[in-house]
C-alpha positions as CSV (number, residue, x, y, z in Angstrom):
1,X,442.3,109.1,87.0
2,X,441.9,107.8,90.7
3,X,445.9,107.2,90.2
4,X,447.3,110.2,88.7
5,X,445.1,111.8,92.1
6,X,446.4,109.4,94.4
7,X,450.3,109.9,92.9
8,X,449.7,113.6,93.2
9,X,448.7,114.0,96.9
10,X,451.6,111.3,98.0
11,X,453.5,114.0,96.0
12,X,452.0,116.7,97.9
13,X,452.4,114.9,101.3
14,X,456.1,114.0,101.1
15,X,457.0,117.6,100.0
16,X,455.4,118.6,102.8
17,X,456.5,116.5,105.6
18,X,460.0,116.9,104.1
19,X,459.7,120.3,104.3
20,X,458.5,120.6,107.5
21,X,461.0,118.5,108.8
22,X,463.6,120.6,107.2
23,X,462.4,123.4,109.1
24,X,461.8,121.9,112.8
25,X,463.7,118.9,113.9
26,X,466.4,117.5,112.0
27,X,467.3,118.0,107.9
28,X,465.5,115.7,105.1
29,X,467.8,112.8,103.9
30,X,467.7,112.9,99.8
31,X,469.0,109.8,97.9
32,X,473.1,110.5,97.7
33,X,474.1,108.3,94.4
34,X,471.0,109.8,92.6
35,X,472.2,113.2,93.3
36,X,476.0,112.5,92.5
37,X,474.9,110.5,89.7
38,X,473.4,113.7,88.3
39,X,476.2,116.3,89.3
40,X,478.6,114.1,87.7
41,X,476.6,113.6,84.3
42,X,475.8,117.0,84.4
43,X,480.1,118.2,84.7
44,X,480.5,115.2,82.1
45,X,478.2,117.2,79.6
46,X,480.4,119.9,79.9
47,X,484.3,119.3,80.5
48,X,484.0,115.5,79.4
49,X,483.9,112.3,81.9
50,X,486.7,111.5,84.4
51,X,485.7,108.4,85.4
52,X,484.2,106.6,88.4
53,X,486.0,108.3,90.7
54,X,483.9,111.6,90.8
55,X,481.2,109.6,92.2
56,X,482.5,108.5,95.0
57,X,484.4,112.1,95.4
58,X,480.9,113.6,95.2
59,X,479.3,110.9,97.7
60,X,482.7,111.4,100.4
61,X,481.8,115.6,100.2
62,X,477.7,114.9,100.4
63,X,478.0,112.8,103.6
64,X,480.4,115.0,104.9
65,X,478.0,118.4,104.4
66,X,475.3,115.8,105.8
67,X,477.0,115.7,108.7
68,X,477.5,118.9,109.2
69,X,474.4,120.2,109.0
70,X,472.9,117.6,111.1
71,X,475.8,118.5,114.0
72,X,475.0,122.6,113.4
73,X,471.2,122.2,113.2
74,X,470.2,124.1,115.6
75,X,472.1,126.9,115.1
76,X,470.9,128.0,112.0
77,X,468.1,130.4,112.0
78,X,464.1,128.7,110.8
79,X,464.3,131.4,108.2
80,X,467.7,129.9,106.8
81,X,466.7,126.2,107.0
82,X,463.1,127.4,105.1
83,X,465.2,129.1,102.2
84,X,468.2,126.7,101.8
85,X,466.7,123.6,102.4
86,X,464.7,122.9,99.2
87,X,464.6,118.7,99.0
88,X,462.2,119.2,96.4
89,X,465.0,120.3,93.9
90,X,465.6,118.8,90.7
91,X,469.1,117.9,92.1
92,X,469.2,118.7,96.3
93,X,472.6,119.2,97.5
94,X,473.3,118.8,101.4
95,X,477.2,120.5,100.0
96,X,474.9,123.8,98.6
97,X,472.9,123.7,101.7
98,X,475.7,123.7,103.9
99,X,476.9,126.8,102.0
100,X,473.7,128.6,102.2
101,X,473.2,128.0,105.9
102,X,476.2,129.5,106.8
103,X,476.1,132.4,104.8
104,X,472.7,132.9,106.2
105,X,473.2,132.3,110.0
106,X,476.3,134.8,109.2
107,X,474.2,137.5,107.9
108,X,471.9,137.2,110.4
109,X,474.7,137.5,113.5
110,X,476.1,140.3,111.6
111,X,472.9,142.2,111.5
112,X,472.2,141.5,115.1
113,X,475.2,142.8,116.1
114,X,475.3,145.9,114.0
115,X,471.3,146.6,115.4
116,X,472.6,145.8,118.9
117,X,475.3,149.1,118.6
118,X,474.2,151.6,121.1
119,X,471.9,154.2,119.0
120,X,473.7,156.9,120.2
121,X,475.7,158.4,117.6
122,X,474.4,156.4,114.8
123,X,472.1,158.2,112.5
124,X,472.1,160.3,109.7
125,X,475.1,162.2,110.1
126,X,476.9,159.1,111.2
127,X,479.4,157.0,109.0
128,X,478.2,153.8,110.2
129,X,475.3,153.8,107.6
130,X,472.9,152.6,106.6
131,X,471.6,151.7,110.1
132,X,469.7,148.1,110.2
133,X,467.4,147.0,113.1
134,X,466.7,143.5,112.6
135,X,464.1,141.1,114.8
136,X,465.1,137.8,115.9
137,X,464.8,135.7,113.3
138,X,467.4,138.0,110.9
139,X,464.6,139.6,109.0
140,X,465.1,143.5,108.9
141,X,462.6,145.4,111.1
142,X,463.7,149.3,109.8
143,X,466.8,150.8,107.8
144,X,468.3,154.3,107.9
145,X,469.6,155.1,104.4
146,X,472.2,158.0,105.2
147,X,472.2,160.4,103.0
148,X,475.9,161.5,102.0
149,X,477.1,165.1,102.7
150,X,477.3,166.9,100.0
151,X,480.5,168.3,98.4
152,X,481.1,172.2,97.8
């Protein structure tokens, strides 16, 4: 019994630090081959096995997305790195991360910019709709559903 408690707050503990990591300083490392090992198996259960060579494919494009992130850290938003960056996955994927930080930090710019618009003009009877205020860290403060004119 002691054990099984012991195993579980190590659990606890390096999903924790790992995620906190992921959120201030740098991203978690996850084990590379383990994770190609079961992408590959996984695509082999489907279209068939293609040999060794997938592996190392997979390891060349997780090590690149490693890279990337680590270079573009600290431009992505905390909220981004808290949603994408999940190293408690069954199968963590720095390529999928990669993919869902950028999308993210886009969104958020794209939002800030639209909020930053000069108010004037923007509103109910505008076309530029719906209007989105957002704070800071991307998450929407207010929205302005515009209502469509209606046709006679």
């Amino acid at each position: 019994m002691l054990i099984r408690s012991m195993a579980a707050f190590v659990a606890i503990v390096v999903c924790t630090v790992s995620a906190s990591a992921a959120k201030n300083g740098s991203p978690p490392t996850i084990d590379l081959q383990k994770t190609c090992e079961a992408s590959v198996a996984a695509a082999a259960a489907i279209i068939g096995n293609t040999g060794q060579g997938d592996i190392d494919v997979c390891m060349q494009d997780e090590q690149a997305a490693r890279m990337q992130i680590v270079n573009e850290w600290a431009t992505f938003p905390a909220l981004a790195k808290s949603r994408c960056v999940k190293p408690q996955e069954y199968v963590p994927s720095y390529v999928e991360w990669v993919a869902c930080l950028e999308m993210t930090r886009d969104v958020f710019k794209l939002r800030q910019e639209r909020s930053s618009t000069p108010a004037a003009g923007l509103g109910r009877n505008s076309r530029e709709c719906p209007v989105v205020a957002v704070d800071q860290d991307g998450s929407i403060n207010w929205v302005i559903a515009c209502r469509l004119p209606m046709e006679r």
